[in-house]
N, C-alpha and C positions, 0 to 999 in steps of 0.2 A: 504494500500500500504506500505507495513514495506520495503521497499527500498527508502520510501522518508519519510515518520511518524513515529517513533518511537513510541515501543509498550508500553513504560512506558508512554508518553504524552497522550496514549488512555486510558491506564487502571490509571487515576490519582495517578501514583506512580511519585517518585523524577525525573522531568529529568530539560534541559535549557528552555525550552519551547519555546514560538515562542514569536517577538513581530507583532504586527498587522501593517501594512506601512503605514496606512491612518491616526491611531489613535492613533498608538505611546503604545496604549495598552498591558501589557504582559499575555500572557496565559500560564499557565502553565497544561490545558489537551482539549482536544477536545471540548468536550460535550459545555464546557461554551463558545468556538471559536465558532462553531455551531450558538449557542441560542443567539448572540452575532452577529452575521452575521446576521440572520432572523430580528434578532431590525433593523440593519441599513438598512435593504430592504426594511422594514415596512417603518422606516424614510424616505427611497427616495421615496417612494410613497404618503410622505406626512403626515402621522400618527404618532402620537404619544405616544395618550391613548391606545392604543394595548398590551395588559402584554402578554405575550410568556408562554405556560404551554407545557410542555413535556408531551405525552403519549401513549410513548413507548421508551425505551432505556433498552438494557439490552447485555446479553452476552452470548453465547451457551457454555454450559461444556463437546459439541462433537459435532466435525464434520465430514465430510469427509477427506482424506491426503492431497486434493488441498485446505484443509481450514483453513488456516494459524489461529495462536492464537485460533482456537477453541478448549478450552481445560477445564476441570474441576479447574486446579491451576487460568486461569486465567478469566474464572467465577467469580468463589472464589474472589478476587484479585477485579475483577471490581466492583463486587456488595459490597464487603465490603467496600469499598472506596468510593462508589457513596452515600452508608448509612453515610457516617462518613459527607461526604459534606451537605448532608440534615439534619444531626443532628445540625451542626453548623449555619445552617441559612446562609447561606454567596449569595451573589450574582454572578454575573458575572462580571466581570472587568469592563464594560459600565455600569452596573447596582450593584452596591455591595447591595448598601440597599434595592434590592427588593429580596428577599427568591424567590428560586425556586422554582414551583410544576412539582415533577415529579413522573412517571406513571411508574413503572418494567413494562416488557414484559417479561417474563409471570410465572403467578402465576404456572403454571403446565407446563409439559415437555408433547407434543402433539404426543405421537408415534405412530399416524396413519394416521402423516399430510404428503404429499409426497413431494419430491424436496430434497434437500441435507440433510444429517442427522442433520448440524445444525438446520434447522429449526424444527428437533424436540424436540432440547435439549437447548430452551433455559429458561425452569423451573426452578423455584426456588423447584419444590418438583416433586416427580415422581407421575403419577396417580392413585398408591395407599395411595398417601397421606405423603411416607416418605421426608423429605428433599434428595437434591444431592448433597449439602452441606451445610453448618451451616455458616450461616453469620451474627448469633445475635440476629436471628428474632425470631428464639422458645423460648417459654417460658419455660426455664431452671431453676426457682428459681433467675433469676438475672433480673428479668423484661424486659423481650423478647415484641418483639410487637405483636406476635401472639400466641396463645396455642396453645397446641399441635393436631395434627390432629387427630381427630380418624374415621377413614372410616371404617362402618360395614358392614363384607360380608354376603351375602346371601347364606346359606345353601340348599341344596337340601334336 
């Protein structure tokens, strides 16, 4: 809803963020507002030992025109930022000292899945294997976390 959320709060770029009214907590991006909200739900039902794991967040680098923010820049932009927050270990504002586990959605761009084009463009690589953009993961010579892909074709 970019008429009431700002779109840097979503994609963890600089904005004021929000503070939370119950817990006095400040957020500065969604995703930890989210997985932070889920704990105290768990908590009013009573739990505690419950850890919160992500598995699926991610971003389309194309949608349709009614599909606000879906775009290649801001792909880019989310996933590189969302990498930088798991590089650092850091928690959630209710939780700092617990590291997060989180899951990308999705390793490959699905272009023969139906419904709005986002949903087929939220790949980190196209289904031939190349990237849709470079957010650090290939193995460039600077210790990427993946190698690089090589999909061989079948000749007739």
């Amino acid at each position: 809803d970019p008429q009431h959320v700002s779109l840097n709060y979503v994609l963890f770029q600089p904005n004021p963020g929000s503070i939370d009214p119950v817990t006095n907590l400040h957020y500065d991006n969604m995703l930890y507002a989210q997985i932070d909200a889920v704990y105290a739900a768990i908590k009013a039902l009573g739990h505690t030992d419950i850890e919160v794991k992500i598995s699926e967040t991610g971003w389309p680098s194309k949608g349709d025109p009614d599909e606000v923010g879906a775009s290649m820049q801001n792909a880019e932009i989310y996933h590189s930022n969302l990498l930088k927050r798991i590089e650092m270990k850091q928690g959630t504002p209710a939780k700092p000292s617990l590291p997060i586990d989180i899951y990308v959605f999705a390793l490959f761009n699905e272009d023969l899945k139906t419904g709005p084009a986002s949903e087929r463009n939220y790949g980190l690589y196209y289904p031939d294997g190349t990237p849709v953009y470079n957010i650090g993961l290939q193995n460039q010579g600077q210790g990427g976390y993946f190698p690089e892909m090589v999909i061989e074709s079948k000749s007739n």
